[in-house]
C-alpha positions as a Markdown table, in Angstrom:
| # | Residue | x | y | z |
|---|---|---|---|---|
| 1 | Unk | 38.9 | 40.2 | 138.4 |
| 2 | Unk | 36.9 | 42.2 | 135.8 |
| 3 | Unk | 33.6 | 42.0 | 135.2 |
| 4 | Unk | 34.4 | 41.2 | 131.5 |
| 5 | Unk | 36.9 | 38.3 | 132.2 |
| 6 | Unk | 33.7 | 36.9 | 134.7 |
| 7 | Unk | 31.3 | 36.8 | 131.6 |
| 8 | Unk | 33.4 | 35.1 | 129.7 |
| 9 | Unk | 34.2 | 32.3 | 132.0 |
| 10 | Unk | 30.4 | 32.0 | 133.0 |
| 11 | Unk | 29.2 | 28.3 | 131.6 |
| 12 | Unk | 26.2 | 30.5 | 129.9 |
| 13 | Unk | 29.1 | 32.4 | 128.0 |
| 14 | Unk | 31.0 | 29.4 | 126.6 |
| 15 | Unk | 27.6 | 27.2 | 125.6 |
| 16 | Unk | 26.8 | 30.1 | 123.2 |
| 17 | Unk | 30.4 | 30.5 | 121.9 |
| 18 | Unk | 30.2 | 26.8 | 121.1 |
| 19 | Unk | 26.4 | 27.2 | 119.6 |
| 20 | Unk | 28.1 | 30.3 | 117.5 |
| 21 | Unk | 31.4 | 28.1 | 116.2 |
| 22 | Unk | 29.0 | 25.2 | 115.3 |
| 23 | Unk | 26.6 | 27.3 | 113.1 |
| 24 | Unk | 29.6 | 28.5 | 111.2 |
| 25 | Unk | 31.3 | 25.6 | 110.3 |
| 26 | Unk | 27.6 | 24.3 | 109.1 |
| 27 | Unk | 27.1 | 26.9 | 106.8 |
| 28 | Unk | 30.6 | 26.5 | 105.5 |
| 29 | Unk | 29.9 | 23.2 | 104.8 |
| 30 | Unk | 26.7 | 23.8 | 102.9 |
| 31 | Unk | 28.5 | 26.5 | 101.3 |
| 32 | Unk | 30.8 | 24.0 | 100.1 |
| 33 | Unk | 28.0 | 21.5 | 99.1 |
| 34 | Unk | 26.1 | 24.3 | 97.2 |
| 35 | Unk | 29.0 | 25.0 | 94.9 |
| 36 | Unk | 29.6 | 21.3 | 94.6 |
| 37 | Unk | 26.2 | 21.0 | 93.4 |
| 38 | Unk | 26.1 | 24.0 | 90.7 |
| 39 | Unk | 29.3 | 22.5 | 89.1 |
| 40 | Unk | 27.8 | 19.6 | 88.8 |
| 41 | Unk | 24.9 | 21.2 | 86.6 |
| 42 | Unk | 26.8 | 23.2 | 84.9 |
| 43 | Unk | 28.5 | 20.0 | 83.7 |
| 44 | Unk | 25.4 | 18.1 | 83.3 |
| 45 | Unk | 24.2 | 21.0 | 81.0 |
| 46 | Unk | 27.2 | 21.2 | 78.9 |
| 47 | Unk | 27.0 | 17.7 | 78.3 |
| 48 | Unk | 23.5 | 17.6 | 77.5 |
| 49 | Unk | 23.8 | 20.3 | 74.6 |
| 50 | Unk | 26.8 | 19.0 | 73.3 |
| 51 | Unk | 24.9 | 15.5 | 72.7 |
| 52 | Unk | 22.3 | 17.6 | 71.2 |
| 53 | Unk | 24.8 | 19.5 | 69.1 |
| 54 | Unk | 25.9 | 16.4 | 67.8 |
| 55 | Unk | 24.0 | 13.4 | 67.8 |
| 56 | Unk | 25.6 | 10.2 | 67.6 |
| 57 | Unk | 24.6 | 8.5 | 64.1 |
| 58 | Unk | 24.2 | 4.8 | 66.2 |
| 59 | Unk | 21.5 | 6.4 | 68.2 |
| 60 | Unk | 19.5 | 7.9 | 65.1 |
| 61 | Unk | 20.4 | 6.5 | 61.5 |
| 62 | Unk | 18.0 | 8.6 | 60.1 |
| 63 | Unk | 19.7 | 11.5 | 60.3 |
| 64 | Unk | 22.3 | 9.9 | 57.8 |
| 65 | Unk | 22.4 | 11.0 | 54.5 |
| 66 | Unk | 24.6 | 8.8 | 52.5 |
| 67 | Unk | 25.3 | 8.9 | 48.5 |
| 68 | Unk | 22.5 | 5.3 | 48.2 |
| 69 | Unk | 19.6 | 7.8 | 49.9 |
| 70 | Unk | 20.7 | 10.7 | 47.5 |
| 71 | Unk | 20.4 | 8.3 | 44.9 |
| 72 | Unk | 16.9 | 6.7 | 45.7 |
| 73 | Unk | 15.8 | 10.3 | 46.5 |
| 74 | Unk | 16.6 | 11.6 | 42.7 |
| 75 | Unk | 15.0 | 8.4 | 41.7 |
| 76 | Unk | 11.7 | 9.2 | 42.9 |
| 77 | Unk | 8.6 | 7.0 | 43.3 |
| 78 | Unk | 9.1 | 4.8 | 40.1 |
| 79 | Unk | 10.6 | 2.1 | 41.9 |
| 80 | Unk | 10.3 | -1.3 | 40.5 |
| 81 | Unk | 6.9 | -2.4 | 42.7 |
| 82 | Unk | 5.6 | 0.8 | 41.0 |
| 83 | Unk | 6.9 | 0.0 | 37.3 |
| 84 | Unk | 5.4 | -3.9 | 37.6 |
| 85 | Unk | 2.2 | -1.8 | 38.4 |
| 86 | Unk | 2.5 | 0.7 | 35.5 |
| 87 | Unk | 3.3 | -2.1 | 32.8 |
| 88 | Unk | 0.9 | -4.3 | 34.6 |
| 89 | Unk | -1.8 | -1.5 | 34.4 |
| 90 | Unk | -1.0 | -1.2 | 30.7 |
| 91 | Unk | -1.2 | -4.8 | 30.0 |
| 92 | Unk | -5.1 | -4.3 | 31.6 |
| 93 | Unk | -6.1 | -1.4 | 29.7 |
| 94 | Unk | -5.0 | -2.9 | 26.1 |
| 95 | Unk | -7.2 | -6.1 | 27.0 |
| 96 | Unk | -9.5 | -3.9 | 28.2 |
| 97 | Unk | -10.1 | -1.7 | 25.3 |
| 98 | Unk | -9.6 | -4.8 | 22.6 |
| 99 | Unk | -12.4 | -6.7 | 24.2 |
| 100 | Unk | -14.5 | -3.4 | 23.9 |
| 101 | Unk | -13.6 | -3.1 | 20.5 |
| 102 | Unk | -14.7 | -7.1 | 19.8 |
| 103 | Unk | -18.5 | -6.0 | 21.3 |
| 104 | Unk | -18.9 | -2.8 | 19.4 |
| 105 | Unk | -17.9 | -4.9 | 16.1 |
| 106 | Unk | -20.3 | -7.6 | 17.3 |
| 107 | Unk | -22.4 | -4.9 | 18.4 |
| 108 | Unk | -22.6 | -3.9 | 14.6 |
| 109 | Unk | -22.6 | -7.4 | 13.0 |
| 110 | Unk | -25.8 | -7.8 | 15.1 |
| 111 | Unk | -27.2 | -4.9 | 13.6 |
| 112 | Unk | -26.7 | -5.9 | 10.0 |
| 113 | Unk | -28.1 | -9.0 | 10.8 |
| 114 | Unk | -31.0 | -7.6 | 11.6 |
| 115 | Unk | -31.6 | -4.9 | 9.4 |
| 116 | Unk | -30.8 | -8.0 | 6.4 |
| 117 | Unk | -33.6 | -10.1 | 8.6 |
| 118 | Unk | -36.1 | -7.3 | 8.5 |
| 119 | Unk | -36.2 | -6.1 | 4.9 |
| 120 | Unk | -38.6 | -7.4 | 2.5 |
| 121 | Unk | -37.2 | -10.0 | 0.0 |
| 122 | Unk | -37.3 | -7.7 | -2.7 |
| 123 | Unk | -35.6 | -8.0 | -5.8 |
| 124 | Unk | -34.1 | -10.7 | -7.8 |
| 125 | Unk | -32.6 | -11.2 | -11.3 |
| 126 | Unk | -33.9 | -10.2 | -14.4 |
| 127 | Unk | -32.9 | -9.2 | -18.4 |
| 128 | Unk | -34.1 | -6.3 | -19.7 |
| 129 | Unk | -33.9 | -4.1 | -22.2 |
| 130 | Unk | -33.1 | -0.3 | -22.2 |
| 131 | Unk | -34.5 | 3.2 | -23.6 |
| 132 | Unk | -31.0 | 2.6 | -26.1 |
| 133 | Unk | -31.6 | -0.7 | -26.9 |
| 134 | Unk | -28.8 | -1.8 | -24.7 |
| 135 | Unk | -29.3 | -5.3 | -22.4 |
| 136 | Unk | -29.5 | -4.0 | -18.2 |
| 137 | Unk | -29.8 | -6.9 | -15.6 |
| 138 | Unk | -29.7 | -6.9 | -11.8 |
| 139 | Unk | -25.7 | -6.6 | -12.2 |
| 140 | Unk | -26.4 | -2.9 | -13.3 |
| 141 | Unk | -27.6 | -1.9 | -10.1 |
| 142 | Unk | -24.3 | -2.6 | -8.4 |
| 143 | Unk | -22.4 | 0.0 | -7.3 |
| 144 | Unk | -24.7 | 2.8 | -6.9 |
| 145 | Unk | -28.0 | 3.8 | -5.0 |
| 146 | Unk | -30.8 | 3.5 | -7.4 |
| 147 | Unk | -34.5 | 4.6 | -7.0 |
| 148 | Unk | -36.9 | 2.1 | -9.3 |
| 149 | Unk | -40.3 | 3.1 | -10.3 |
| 150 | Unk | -42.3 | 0.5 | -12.2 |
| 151 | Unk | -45.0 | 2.0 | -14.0 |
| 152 | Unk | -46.4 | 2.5 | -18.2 |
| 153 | Unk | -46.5 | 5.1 | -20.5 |
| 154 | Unk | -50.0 | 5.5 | -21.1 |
| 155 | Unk | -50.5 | 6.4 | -17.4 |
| 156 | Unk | -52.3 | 9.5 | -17.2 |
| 157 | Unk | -51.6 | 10.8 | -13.8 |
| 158 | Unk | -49.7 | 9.1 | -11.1 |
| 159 | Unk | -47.2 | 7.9 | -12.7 |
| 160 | Unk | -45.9 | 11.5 | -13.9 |
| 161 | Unk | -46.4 | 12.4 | -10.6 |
| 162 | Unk | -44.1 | 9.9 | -8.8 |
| 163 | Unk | -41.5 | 10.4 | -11.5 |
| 164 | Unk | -41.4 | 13.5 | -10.9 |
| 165 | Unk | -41.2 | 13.6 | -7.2 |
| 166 | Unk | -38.5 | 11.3 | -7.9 |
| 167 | Unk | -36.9 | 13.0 | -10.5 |
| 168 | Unk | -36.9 | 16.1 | -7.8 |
| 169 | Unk | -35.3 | 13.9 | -5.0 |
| 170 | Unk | -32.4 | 13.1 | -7.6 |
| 171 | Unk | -31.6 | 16.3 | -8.5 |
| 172 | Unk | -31.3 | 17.4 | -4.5 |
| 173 | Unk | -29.0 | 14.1 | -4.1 |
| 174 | Unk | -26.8 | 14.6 | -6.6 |
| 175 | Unk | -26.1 | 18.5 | -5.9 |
| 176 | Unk | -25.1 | 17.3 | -1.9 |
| 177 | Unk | -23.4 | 14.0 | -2.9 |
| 178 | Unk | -22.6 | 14.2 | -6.7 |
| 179 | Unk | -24.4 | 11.3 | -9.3 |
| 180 | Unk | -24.6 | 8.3 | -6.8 |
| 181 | Unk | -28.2 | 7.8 | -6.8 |
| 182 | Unk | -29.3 | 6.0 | -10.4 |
| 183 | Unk | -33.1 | 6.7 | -11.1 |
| 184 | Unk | -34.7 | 3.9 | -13.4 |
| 185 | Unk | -38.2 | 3.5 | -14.8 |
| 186 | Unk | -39.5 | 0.0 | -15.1 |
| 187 | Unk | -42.4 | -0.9 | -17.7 |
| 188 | Unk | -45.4 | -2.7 | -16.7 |
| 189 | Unk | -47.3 | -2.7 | -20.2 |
| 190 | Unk | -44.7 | -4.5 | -22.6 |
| 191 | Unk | -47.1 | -4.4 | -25.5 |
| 192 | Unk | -47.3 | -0.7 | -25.7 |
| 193 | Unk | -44.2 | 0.3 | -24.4 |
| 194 | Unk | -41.6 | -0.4 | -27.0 |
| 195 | Unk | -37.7 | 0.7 | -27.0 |
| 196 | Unk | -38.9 | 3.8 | -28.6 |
| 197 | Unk | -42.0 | 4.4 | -27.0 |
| 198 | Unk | -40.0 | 4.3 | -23.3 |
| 199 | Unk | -37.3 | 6.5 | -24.8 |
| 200 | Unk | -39.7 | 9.4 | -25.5 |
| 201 | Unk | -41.1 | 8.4 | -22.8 |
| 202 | Unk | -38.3 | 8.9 | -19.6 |
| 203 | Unk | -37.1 | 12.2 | -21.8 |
| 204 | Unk | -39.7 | 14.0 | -20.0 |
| 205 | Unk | -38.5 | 13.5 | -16.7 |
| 206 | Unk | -34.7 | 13.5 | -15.5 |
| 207 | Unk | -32.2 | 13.3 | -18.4 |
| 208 | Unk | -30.5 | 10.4 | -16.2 |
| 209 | Unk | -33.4 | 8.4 | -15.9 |
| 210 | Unk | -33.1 | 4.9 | -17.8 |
| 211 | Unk | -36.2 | 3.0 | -18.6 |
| 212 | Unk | -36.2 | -0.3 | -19.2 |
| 213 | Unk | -38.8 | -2.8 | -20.9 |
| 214 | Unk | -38.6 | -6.4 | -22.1 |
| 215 | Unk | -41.3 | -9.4 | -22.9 |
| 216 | Unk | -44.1 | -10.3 | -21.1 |
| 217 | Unk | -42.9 | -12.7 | -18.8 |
| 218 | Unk | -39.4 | -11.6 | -18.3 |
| 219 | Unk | -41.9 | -8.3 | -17.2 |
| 220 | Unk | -43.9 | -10.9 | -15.3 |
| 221 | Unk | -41.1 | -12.5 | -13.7 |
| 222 | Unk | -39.4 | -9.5 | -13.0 |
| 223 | Unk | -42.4 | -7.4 | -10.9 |
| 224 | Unk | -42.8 | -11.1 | -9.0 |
| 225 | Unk | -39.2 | -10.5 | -7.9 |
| 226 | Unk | -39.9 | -7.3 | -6.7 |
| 227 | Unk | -43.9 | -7.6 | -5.5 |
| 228 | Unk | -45.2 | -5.8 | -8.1 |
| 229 | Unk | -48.5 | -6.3 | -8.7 |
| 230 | Unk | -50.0 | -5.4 | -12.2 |
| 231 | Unk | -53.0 | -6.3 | -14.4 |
| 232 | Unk | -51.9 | -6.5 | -18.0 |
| 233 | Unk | -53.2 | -8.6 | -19.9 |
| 234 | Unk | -50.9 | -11.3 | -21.7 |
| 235 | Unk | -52.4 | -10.9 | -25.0 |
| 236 | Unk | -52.8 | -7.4 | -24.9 |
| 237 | Unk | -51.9 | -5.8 | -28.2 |
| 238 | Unk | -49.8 | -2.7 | -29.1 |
| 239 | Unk | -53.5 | -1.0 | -30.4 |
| 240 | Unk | -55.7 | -2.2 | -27.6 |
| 241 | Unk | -57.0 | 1.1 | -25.2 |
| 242 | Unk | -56.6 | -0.3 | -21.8 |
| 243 | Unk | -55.8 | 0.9 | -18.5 |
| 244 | Unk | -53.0 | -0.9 | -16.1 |
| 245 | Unk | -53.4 | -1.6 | -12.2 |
| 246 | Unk | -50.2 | -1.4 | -10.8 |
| 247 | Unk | -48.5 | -0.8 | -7.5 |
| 248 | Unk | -47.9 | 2.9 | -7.2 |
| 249 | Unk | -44.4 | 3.1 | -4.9 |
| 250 | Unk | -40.4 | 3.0 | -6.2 |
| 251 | Unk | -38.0 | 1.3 | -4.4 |
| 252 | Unk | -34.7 | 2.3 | -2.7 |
| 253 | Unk | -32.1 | -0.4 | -3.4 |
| 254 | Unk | -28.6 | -0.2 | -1.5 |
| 255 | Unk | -25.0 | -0.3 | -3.9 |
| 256 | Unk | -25.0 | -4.1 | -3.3 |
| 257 | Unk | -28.7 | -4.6 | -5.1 |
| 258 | Unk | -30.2 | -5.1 | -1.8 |
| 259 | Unk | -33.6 | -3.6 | -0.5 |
| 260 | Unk | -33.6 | -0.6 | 1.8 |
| 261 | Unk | -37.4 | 0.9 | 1.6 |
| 262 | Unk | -39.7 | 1.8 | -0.4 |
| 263 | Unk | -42.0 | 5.3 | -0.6 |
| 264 | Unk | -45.3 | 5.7 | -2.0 |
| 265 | Unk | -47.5 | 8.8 | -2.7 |
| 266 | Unk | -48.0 | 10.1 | 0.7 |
| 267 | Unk | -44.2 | 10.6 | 0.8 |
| 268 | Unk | -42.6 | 14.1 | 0.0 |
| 269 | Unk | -39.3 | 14.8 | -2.0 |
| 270 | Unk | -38.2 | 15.8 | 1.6 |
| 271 | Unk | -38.9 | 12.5 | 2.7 |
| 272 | Unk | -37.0 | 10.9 | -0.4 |
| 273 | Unk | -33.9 | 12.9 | 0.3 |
| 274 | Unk | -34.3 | 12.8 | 4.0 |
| 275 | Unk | -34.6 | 8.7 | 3.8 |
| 276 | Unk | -31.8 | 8.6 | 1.4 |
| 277 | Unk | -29.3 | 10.8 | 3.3 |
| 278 | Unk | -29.6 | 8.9 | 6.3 |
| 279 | Unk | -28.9 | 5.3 | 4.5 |
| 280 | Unk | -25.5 | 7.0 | 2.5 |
| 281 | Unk | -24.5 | 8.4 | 5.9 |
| 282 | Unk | -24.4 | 4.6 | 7.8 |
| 283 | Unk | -23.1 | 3.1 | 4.9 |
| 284 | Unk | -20.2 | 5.5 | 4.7 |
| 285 | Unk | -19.7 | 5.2 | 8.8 |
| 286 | Unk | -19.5 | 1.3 | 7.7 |
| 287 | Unk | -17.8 | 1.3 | 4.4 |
| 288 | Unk | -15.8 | 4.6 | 4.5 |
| 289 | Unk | -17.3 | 5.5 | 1.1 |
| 290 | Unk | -20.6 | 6.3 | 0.0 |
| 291 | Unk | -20.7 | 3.7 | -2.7 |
């Protein structure tokens, strides 16, 4: 017998030939588990991206886009919480401003009230008699601004003075605003200062000036109605040289008779027109007209 043919009967021989066969068929059968095991994966993955190619619309609803949600979308936000709040909103805002409205009106009543509360009572009625012979009560003043000076003929200074300072102020007034602003001269010496005596008289100063005298006590009565104080005698005659105290301011009287100031000498023409101005401008804010 060979040497070959005793190695391979040897008990070492076969143990290793059995070792040899055993490792084979284990590494065929994790052969065959490895490719097992990549199929499966390869499955698993197809699966997985073809759920996450196409979703299923149970799972996620939000990915629907159905004709209603195309719908709401053009819509917008004006949905019908947001149109109660809109309409509601308006509803606030008209109360809103009304009730601001109602104070600034109040606001202004207010004001009248108290401009009407402070003013002098000055003013009143009386019947005169005019440069032209014509009657002129407190009804003549209505409708227009008027500027009164009460004063006498045979005054040698002051009273030319303040008729013409307000002589001046008229003339500025009626350039800006047009003839709204009615100067008058008022006599405090009715024995001298007769119809014609005033006529010649208030030519000398602004050719819309009217002078007005009357008796003795509708001159009395009238100058208590406006407090004006004077010291003519009441049985002074036409020839008697005398002088007359008086008050030395004119009034400003509104278009409805009432008292708005008064200026006296330390006042300018500026002052006049400046005072004047500032009345026509808040009656016209008021009134919407400047008369």
């Amino acid at each position: 017998m060979s040497a070959r043919s005793l190695r391979l009967l040897s008990p070492a021989f076969r143990a290793s030939s059995v070792a040899s066969s055993s490792r084979q068929t284990l590494s065929v059968h994790h052969a065959v588990q490895r490719h097992a095991l990549r199929s499966a994966g390869q499955a698993g993955g197809r699966r997985a991206y073809s759920q996450q190619q196409t979703p299923d619309p149970k799972l996620n609803p939000t990915q629907q886009t159905s004709s209603g949600e195309r719908d709401r979308a053009a819509v917008g936000v004006f949905t019908p919480k947001a149109a109660a709040l809109f309409v509601l909103t308006g509803i606030g805002l008209y109360f809103y401003f009304r009730n601001e409205k109602e104070k600034l009106l109040e606001q202004r009543r207010k004001e009248r009230e108290d401009q009407v509360v402070g003013r002098p009572q000055v003013g009143g009625p009386f019947n005169l008699t005019t440069h032209k012979g014509e009657t002129f009560t407190e009804k003549d003043l209505l409708g227009k601004w008027s500027l009164i000076y009460f004063g006498f003929t045979n005054c040698p200074d002051i009273c030319p003075e303040e008729l013409d300072k307000m002589s001046a102020a008229v003339d500025k007034l009626d350039t800006k605003y047009g003839q709204i602003v009615q100067p008058i001269f008022i006599s405090v010496d009715p024995a001298r200062d007769t119809v014609p005596q005033v006529a010649r008289y208030v030519s000398e100063f602004h050719p819309r000036l009217v002078g007005l005298t009357g008796s003795y006590d509708t001159l009395k009565a009238t100058c208590k109605a406006y407090r004006v104080y004077f010291s003519t005698p009441p049985n002074a005659q036409p020839g008697d040289d005398y002088l007359v105290d008086h008050s030395i301011f004119f009034y400003f009287m509104d278009p409805n008779g009432q008292f708005v100031d008064a200026f006296g000498k330390a006042n300018t023409v500026e002052d006049v027109v400046a005072r004047v101005e500032k009345e026509v401008a808040r009656w016209e804010k008021e009134y919407g007209r400047r008369v």
